[in-house]
Each structure stands twice: as C-alpha cells, then as structure tokens.
Backbone bond lengths (Angstrom), bond angles and torsions (degrees), N, CA, C in turn:
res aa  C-N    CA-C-N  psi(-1)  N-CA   C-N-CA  omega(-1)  CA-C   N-CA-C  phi
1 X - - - 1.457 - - 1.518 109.82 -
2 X 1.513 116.77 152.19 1.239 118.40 -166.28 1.668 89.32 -76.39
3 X 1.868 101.69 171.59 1.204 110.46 162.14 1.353 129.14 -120.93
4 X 0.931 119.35 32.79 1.581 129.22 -148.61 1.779 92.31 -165.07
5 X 1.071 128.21 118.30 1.458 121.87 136.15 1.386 123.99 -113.21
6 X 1.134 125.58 133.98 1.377 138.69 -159.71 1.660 102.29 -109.95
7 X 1.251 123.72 145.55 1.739 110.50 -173.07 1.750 78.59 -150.18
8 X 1.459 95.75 141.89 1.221 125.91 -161.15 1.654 110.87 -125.82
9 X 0.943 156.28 108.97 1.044 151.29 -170.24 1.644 110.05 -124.08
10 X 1.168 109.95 77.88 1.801 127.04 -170.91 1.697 125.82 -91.31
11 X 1.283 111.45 122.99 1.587 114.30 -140.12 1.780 90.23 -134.19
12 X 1.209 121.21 72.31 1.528 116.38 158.82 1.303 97.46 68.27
13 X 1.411 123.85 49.60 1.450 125.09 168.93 1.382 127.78 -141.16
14 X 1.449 111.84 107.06 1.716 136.83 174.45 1.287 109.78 -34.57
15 X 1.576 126.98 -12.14 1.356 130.01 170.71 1.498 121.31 -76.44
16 X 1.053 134.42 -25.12 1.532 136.45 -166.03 1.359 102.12 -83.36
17 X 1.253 139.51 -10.53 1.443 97.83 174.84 1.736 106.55 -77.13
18 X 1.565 87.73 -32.70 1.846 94.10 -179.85 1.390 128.15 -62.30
19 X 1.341 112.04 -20.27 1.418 139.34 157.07 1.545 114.17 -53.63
20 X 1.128 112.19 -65.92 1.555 117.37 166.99 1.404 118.15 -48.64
21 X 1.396 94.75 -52.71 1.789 88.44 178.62 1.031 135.27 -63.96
22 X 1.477 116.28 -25.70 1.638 153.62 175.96 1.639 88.63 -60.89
23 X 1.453 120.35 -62.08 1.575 124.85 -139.37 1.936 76.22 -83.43
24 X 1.392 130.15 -78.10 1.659 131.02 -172.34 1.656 119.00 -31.32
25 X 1.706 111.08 -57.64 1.390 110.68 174.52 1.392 130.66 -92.46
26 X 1.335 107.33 11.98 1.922 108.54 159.71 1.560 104.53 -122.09
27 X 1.037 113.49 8.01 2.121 110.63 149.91 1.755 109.80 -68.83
28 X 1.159 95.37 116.12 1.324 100.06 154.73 1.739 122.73 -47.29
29 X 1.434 128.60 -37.34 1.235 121.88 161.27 1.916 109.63 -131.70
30 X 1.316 86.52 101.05 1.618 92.63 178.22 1.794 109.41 -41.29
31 X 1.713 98.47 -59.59 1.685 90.82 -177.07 1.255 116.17 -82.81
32 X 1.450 135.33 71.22 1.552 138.93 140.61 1.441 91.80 -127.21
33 X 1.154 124.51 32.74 1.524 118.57 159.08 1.506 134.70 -115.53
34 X 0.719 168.47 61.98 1.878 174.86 -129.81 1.676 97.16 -113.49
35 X 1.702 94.83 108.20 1.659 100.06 173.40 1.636 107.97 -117.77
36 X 1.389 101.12 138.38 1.635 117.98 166.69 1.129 99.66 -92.14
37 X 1.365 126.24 150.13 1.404 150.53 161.73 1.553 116.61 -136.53
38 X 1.386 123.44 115.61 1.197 127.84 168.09 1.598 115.33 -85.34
39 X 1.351 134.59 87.77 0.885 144.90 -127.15 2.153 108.71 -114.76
40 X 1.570 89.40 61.49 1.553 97.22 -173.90 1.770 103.57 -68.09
41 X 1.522 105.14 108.92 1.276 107.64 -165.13 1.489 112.69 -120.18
42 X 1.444 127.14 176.23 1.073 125.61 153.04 1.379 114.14 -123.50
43 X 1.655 106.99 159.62 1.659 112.72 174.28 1.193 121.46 -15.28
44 X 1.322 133.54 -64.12 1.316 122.20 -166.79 1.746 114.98 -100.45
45 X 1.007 103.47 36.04 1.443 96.06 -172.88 1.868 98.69 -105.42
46 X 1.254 120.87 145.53 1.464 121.87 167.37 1.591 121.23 -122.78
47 X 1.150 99.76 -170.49 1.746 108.39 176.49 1.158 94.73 -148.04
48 X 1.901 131.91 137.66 1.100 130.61 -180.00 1.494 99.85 -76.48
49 X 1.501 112.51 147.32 1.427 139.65 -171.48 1.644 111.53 -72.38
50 X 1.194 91.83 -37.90 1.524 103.16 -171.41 2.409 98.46 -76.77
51 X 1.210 107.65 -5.64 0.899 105.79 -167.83 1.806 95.20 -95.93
52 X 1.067 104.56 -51.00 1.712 114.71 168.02 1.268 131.93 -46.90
53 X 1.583 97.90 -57.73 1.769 103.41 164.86 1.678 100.74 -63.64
54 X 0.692 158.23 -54.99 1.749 153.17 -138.97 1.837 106.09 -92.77
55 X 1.183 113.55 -31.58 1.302 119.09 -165.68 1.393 112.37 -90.19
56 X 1.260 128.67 -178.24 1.785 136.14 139.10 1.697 106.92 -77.90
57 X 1.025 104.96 100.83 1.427 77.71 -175.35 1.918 95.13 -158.50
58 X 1.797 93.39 95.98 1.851 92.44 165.00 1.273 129.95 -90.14
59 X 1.273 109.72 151.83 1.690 104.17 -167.38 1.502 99.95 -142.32
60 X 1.563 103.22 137.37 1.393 110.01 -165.11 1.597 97.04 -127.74
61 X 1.352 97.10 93.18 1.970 111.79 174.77 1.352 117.85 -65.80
62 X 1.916 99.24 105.03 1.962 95.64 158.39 1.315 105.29 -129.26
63 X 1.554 103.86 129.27 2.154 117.15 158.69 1.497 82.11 -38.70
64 X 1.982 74.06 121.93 1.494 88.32 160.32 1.622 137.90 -62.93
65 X 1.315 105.77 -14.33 1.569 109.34 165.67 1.285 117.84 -68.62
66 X 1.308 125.58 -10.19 1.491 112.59 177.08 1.062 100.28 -121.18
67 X 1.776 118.30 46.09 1.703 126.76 162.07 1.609 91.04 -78.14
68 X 1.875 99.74 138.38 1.703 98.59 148.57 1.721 118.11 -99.30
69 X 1.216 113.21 18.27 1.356 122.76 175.84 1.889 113.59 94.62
70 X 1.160 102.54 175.41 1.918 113.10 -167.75 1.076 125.64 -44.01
71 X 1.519 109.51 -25.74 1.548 114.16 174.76 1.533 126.67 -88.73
72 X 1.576 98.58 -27.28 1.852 105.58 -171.16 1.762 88.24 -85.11
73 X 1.590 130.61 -15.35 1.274 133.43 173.49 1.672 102.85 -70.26
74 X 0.803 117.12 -36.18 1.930 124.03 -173.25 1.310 100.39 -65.39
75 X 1.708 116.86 -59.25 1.253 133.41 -149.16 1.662 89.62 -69.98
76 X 1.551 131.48 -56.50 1.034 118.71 170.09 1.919 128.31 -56.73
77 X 0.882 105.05 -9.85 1.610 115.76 177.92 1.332 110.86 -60.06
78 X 2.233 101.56 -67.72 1.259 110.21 167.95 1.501 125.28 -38.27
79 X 0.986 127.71 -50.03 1.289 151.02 -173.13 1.563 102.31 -33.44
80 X 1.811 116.54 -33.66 1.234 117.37 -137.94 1.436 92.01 -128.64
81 X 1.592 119.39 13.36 1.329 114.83 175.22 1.245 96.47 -105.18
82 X 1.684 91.24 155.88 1.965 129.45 -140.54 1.600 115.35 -116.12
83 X 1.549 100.30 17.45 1.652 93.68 -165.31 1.512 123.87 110.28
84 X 1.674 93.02 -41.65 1.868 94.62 179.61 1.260 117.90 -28.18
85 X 1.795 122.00 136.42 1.286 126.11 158.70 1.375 115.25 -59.18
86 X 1.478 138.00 12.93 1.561 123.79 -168.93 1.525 99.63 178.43
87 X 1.324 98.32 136.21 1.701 97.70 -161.37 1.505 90.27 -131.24
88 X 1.629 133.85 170.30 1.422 154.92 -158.15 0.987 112.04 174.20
89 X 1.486 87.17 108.75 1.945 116.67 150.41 0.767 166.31 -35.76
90 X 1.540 124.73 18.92 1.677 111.80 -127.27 1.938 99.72 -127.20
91 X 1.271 113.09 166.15 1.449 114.59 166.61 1.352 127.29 -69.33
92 X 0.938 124.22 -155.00 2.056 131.83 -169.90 1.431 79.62 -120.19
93 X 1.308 151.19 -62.42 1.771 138.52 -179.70 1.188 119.95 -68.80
94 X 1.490 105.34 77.67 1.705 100.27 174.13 1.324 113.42 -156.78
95 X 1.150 135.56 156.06 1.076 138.12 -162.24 1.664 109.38 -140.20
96 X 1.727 128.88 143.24 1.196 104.33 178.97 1.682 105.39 -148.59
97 X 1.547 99.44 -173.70 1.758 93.10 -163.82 1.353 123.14 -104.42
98 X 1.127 148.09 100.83 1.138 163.03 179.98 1.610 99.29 8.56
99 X 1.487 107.35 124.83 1.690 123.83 178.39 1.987 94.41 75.45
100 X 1.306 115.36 54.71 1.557 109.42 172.37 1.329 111.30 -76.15
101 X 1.387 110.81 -40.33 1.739 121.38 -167.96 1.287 98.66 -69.44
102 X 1.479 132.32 -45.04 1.397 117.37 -158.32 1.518 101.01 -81.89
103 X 1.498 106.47 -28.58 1.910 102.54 177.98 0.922 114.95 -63.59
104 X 1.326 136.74 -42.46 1.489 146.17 -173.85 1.780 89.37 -63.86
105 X 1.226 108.85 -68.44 1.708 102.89 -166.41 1.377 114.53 -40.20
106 X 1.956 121.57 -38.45 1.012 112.57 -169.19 1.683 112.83 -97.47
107 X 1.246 126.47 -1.17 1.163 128.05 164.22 1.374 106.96 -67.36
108 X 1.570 119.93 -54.03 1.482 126.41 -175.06 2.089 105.81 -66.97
109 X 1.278 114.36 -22.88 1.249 98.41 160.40 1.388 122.21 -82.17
110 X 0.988 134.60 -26.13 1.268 144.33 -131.69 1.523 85.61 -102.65
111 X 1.565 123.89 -23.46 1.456 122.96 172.22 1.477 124.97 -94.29
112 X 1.071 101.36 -23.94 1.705 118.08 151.30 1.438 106.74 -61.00
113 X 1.379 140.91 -40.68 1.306 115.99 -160.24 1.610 106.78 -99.09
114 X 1.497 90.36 19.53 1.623 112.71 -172.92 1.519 102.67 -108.80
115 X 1.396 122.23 14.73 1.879 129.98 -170.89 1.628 87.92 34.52
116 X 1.244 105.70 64.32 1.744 127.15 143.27 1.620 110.01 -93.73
117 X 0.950 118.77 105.03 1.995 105.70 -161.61 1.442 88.04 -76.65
118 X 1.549 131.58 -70.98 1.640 166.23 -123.53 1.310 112.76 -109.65
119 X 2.087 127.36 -3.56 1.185 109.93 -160.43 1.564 135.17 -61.08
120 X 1.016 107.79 165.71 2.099 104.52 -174.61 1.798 95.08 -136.42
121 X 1.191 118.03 135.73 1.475 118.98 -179.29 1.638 87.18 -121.09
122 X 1.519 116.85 143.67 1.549 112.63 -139.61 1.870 82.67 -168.66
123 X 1.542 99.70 136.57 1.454 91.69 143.33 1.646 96.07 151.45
124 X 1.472 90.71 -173.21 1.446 86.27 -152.15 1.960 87.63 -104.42
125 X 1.501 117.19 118.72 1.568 113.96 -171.78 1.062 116.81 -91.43
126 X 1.075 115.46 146.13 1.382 139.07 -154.44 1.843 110.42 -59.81
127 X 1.576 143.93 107.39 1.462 147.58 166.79 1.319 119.33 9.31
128 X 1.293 107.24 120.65 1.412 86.98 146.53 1.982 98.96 -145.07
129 X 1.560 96.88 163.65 1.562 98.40 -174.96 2.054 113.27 -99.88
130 X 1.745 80.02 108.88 1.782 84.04 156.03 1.097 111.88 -10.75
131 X 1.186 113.78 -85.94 2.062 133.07 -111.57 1.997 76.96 -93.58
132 X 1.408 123.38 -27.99 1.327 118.71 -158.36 1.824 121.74 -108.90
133 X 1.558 86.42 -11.39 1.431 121.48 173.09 1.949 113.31 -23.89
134 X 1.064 125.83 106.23 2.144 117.99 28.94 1.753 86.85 -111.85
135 X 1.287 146.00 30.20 1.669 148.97 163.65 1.360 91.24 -61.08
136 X 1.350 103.85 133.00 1.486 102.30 157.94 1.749 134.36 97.39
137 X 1.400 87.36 -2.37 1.739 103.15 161.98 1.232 137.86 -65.10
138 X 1.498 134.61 102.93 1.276 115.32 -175.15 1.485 126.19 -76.51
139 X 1.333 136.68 143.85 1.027 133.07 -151.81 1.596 98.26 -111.79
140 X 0.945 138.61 70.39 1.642 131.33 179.84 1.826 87.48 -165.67
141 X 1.344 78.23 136.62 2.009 93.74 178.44 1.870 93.53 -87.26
142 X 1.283 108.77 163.15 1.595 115.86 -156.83 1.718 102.20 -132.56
143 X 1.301 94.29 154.49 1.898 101.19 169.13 1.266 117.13 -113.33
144 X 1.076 158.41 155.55 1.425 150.35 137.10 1.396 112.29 -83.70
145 X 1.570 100.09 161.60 1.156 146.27 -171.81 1.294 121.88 -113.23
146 X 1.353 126.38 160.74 1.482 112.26 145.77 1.590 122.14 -95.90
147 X 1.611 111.84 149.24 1.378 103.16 -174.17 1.611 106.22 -129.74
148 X 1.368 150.93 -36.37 0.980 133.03 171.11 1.351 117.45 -161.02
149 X 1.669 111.49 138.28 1.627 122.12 170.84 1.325 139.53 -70.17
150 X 1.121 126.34 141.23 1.623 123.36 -167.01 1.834 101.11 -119.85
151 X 1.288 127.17 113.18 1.360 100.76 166.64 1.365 117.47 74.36
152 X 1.598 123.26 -3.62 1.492 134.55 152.47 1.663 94.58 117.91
153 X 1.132 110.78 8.30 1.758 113.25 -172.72 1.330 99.06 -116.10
154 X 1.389 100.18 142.32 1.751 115.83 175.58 1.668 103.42 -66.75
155 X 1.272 133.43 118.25 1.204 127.77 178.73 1.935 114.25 -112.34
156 X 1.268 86.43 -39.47 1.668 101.16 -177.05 1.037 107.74 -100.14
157 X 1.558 99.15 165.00 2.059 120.09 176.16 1.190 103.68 -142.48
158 X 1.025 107.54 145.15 1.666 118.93 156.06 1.911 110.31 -115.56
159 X 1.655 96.48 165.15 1.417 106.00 159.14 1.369 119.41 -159.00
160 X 1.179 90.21 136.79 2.157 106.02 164.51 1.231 115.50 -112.63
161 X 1.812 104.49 162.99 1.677 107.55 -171.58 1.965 102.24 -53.33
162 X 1.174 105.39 173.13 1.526 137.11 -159.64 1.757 78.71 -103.19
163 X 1.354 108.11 124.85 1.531 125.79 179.68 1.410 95.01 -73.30
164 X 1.777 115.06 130.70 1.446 101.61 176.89 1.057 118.95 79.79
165 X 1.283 152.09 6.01 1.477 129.31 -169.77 1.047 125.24 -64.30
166 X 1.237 110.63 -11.99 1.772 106.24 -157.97 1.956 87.17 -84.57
167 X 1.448 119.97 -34.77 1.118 112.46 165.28 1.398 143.67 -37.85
168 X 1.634 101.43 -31.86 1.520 103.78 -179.68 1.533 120.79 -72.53
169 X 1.606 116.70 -179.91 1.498 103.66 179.89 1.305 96.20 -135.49
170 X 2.016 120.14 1.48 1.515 114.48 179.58 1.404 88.89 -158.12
171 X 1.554 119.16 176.13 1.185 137.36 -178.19 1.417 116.44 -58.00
172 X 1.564 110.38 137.10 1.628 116.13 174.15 1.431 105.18 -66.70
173 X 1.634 120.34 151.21 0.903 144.04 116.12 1.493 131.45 -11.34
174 X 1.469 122.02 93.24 1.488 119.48 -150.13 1.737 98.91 -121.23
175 X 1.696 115.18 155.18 1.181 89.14 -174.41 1.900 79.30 -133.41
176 X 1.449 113.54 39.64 1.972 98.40 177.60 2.271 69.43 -176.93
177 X 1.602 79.22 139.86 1.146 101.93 176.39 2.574 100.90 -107.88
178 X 1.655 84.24 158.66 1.419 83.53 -173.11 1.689 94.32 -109.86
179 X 1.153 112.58 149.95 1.324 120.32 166.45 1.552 135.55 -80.64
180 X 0.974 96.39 -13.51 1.562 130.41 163.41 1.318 116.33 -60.62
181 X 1.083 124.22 -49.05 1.531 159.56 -177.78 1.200 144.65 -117.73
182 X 1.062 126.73 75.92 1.891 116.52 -148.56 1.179 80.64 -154.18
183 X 1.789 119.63 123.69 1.722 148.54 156.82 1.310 124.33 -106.01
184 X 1.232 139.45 87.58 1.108 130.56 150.87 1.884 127.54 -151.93
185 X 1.534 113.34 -127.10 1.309 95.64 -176.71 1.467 125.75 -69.24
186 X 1.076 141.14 -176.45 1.227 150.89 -142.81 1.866 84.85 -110.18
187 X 1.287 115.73 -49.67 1.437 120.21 -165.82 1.273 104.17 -78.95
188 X 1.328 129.61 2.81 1.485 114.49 161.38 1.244 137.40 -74.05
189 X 1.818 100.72 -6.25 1.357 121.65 148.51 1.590 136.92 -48.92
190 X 1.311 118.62 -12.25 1.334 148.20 -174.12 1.333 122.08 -128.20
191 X 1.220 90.76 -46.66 2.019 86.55 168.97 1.693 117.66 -80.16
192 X 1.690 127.60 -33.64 0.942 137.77 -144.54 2.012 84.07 -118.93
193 X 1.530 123.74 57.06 1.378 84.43 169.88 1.363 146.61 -94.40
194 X 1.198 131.96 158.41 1.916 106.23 -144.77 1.973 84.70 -100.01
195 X 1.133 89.51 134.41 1.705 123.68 -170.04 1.994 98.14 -65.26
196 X 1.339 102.19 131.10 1.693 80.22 179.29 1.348 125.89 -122.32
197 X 2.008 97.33 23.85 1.042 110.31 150.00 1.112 128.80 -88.12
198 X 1.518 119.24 9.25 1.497 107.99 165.23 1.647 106.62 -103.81
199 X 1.041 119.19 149.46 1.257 143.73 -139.25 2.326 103.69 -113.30
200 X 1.006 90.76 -51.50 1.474 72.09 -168.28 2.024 104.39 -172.26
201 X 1.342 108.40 -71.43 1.012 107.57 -177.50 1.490 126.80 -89.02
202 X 1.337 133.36 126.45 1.545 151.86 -166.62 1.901 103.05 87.71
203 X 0.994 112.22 29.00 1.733 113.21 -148.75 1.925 86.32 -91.86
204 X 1.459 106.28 -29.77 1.658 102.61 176.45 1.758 94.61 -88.33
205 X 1.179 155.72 -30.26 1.204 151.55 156.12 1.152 104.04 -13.97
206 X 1.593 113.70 -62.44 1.493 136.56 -161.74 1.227 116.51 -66.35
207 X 1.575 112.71 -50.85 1.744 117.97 169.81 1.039 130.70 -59.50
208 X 1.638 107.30 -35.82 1.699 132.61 164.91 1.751 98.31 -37.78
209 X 1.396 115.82 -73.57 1.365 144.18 -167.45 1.782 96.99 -40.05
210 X 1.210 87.10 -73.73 1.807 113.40 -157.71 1.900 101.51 -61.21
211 X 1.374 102.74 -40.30 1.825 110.41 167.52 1.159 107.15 -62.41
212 X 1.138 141.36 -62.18 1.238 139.38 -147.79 2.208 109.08 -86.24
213 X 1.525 94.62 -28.58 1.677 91.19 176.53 1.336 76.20 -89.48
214 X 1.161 173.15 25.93 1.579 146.73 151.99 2.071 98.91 -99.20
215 X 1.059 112.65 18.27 1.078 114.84 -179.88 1.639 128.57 77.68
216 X 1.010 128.81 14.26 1.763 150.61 -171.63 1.060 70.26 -113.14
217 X 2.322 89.21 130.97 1.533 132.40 157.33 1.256 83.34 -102.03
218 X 1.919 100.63 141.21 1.277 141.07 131.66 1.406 135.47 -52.77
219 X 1.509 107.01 117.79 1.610 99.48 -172.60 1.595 99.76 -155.00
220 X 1.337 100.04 151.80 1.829 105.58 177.10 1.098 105.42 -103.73
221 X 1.306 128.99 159.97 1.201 139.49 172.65 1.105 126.66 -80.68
222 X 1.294 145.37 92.94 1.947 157.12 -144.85 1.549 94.18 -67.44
223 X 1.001 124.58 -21.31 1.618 115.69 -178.11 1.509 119.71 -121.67
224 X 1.466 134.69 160.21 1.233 124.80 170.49 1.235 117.06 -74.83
225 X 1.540 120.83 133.51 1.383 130.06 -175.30 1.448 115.43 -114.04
226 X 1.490 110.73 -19.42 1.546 114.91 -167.29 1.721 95.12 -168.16
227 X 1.168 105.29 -179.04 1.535 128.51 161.90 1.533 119.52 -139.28
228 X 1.399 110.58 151.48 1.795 113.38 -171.17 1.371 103.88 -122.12
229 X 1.445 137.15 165.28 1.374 132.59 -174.05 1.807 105.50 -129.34
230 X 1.369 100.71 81.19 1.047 107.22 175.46 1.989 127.32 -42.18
231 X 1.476 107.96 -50.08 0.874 115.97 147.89 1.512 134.70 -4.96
232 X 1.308 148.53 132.58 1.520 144.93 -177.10 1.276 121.08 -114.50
233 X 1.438 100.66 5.30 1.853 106.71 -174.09 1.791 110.60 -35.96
234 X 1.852 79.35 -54.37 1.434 97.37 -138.86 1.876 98.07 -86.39
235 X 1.136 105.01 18.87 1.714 100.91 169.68 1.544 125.63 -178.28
236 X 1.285 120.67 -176.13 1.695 99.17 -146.23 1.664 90.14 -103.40
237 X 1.159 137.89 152.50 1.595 120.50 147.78 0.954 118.02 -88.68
238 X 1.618 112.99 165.33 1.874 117.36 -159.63 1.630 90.01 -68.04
239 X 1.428 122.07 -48.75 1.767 106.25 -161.73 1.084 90.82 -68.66
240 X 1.429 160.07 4.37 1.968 133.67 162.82 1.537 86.78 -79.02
241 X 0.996 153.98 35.12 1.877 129.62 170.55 1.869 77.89 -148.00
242 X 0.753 137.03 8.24 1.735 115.58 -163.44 1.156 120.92 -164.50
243 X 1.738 95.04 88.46 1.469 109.13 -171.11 1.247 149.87 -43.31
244 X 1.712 87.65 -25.56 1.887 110.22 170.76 1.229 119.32 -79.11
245 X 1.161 113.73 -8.93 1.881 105.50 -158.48 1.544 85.15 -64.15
246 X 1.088 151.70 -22.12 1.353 126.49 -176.72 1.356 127.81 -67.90
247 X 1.736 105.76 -12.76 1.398 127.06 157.49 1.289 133.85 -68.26
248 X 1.795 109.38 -41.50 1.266 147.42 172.28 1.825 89.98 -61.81
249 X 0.997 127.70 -89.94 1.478 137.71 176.69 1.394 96.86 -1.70
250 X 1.975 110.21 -80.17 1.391 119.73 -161.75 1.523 110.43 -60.95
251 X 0.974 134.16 -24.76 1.529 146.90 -175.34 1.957 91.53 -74.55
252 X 1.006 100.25 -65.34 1.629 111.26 -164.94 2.373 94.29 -67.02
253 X 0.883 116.84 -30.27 1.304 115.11 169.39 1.874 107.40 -59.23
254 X 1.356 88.31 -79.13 1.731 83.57 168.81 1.941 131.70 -37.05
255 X 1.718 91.30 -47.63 2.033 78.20 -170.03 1.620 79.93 -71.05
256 X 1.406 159.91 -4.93 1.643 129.17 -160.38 1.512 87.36 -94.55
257 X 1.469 135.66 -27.76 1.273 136.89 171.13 1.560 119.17 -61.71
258 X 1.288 99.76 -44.42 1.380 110.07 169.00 1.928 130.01 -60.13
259 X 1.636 90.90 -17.43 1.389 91.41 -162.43 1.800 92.29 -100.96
260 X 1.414 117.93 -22.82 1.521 139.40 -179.79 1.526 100.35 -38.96
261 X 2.024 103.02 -55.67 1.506 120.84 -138.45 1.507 93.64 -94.17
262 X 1.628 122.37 -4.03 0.992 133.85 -147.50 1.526 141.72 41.24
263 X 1.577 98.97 41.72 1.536 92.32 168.86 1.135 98.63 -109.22
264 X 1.649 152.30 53.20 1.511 141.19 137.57 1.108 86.35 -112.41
265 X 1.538 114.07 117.87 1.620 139.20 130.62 0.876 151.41 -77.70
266 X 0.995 127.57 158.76 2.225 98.06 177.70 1.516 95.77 123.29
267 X 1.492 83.00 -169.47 1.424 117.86 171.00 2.046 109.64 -44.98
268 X 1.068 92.32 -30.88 1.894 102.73 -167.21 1.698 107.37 -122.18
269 X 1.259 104.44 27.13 1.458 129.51 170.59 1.612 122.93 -80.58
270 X 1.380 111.47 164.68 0.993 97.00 -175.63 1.940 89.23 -106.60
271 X 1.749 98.18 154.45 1.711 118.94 176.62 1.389 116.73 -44.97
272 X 1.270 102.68 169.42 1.704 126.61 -164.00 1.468 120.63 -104.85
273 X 1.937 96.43 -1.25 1.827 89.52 -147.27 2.236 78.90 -106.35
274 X 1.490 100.71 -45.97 1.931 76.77 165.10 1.503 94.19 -139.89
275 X 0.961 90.43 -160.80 1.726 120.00 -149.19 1.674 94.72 -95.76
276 X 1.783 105.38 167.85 1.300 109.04 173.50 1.810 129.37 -75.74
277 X 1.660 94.47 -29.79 1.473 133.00 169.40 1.704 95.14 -55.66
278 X 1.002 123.36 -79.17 1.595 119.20 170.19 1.098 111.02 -37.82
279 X 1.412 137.06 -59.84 1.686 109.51 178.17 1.666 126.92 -57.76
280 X 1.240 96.81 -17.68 1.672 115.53 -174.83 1.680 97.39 -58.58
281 X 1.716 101.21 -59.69 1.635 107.46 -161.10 1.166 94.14 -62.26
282 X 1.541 127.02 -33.57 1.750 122.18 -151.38 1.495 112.83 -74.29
283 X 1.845 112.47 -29.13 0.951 112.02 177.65 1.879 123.67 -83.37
284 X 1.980 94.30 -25.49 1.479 78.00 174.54 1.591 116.42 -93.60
285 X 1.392 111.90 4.81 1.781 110.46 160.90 1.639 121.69 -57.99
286 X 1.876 94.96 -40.87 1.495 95.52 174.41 1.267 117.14 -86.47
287 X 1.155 120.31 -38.81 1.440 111.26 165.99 1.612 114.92 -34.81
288 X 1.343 125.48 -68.45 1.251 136.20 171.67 1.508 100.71 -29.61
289 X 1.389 111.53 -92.25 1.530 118.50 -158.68 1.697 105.89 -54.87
290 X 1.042 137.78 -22.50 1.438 143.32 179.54 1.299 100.90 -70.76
291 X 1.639 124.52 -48.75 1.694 124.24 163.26 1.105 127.99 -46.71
292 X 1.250 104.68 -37.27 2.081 127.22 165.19 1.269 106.12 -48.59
293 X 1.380 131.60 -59.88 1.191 130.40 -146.92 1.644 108.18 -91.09
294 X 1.767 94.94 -43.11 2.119 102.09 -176.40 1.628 104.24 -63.46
C-alpha cells in the first residue's frame, strides 16, 4: 500500500502535468505515493499517458462548468483516501525539490518523537515563475500572517521568509495552515472534513480553526520543500467561468460565521479536544513571541 496520498484539486490549469512530474521525479520513492486528482477540466486540456500508465495516479473527470469550486473538490478527494499513513495537499502549480517525500516524512517524524501526537507541516511555499521557469525561485521557506477582513471575518493571509531559518534545526511553530500545502496524518481525512459549502475565501482560516480544536499542532516547515506559482497566467479561476460564485461567496461568508458563533455542528464543526477561545490566545501568544524574536 502506498504511503503518501497526495490530493490534487485541478481547476483549468496548463500546470499539472508539470506539477505531477515535478511531484513523481523529485520523490525520493515515486511508489509510496497514490495521487487523486479531481480534474475540473476543459476540452483541450491533457495529462501525458505515459505519466498515468507508470504512476498511482486516480483521476476523477468533471466539465469544468459543473465545478462547485476548491472545497466541494477537497471534500471529494477525501472521499478517495485508502488508509495511507500520510496524506498531501497541494495545488496543480507547484513544483518541488528533490527527496520532498522523505523530508516531509522526517520533519513530521521528528515531531512525533517530540510527543507531537497531531502534527500538520502547512504553509504557504515560497514562488516560483511559470512563463520563467525554473529562473526565479525563491529559496527561503516562509510563515504566514494574517492580512485582511471582509465583513468582520479574517479572510486573507499573507507570508514572508521565516527570520533566521538557516538557524533552525526543526519546524516553526505555525498559527494558519495553507491549502496549497498541508502534510500530515492520513486520518485527517476523516476528522478534518473540508465543508463544500464554503467556497473559497477565509476557507484556510477555517482549517486552521477546525485542526487545531480537533487537536492538530501547526507547524511550517524550516526548509524549502517545493515552490507555488502565485501568478494566474497559466490558468483560469473557477469565478472567471461562474457567474454565481458571488452568491456562493455570500452563502459560504455566512456558514464560516456561523461555524465562529458556533451554530455549525456536525460533521463540518468545529473539534472537541479545545475550544475556539484557545485558538484565539494561541495565535495572539505567537503572534506576540514571533515579534520578539524578528
């Protein structure tokens, strides 16, 4: 059985085959990997064959017009994990650095043997340019922040390099996970399931939230593992094809309010192990002490 599942959630973007190839030939062991891809496509878009036959690699084809956007793509992802001890997050624009799987494995052990029960290595990775590819990579692993409110809700993040890194000897202390990027157990597929009425924006706010009261520490990764392409050249977003998402948005604004004040329960609830008030203090302790140190 693989050890690694990788979930892909791919939205009208010319990047994924290179993504794939990036993610298969800089693993130190291609086969401990099994990737899902929800593969919201259009007519002319492909995946090389030789990449399909050779790999683990399932793919679940929808016309992109009958995408409901990034999250109801996740929620089906989970759906499709197999047991793996270790599951991954990542987008169709990304690129990564030779031996990723075994770094990730040994950062994520290396916090376990630290009575880390829950860890998540998370974050938002550091650029790189399409059109200029491989010119233009920054080489410093990054932290986030928070950066701006919509409607009284934290929706946005930012990030800059990690002060010092070359200093560290294990993963930062993180207080917002990236969606882009997300390492850890296999069962966070079941405990953590991503809601697919939320739509897009504050939606890592939410996982941050919902991980951390389900008992999962936050942590960045002290070294570079990959690069992301912030950039939009190279692919379409769901709101350019889909006139409602501005409906979808306001709907998905409300249940993340709803789930804040605690009336969403359930399955798309927030955890049992702490409170929402505890993530509040946790983030402005680190915020604080992280100001101490830069």
């Amino acid at each position: 059985m693989a050890e690694i599942y990788v979930q892909i959630p791919a939205y009208r973007d010319s990047e994924l085959p290179k993504t794939l190839q990036s993610l298969l030939r800089m693993a130190t062991n291609a086969s401990r990997i099994r990737i899902g891809i929800v593969w919201q496509r259009g007519p002319t878009e492909w995946l090389p064959r030789s990449l399909i036959t050779q790999y683990a690699i399932d793919i679940t084809e929808v016309p992109y017009q009958e995408s409901k956007g990034c999250n109801w793509a996740r929620n089906l992802l989970q759906q499709g994990w197999q047991g793996e001890p270790y599951t991954l997050l990542i987008d169709s624009h990304q690129r990564f650095v030779r031996g990723w799987d075994q770094l990730l494995i040994d950062m994520y052990e290396g916090l376990r043997q630290q009575h880390v029960e829950k860890p998540i290595l998370s974050g938002y990775l550091p650029p790189y340019d399409p059109v200029n590819e491989p010119h233009g990579r920054l080489h410093k692993p990054m932290q986030i922040y928070p950066l701006d409110h919509e409607n009284g809700l934290l929706t946005k993040l930012v990030s800059y390099p990690i002060p010092f890194w070359k200093q560290l000897d294990g993963p930062r202390p993180a207080h917002f996970v990236s969606l882009h990027f997300l390492f850890t157990a296999g069962q966070f597929n079941r405990d953590i399931t991503f809601d697919p009425g939320i739509y897009f924006f504050g939606d890592e706010v939410v996982t941050s939230l919902r991980a951390f009261t389900a008992g999962y520490d936050l942590f960045h990764p002290h070294r570079v593992v990959g690069w992301h392409a912030y950039d939009r050249r190279t692919r379409t977003p769901h709101w350019a094809d889909h006139a409602t998402w501005t409906e979808q948005e306001k709907i998905s604004s409300e249940r993340i309010r709803s789930l804040y004040e605690g009336q969403l329960t359930g399955r798309y609830g927030l955890g049992t192990v702490r409170s929402r008030q505890a993530y509040e203090t946790y983030i402005f302790r680190t915020l604080i002490s992280h100001e101490a140190i830069d």
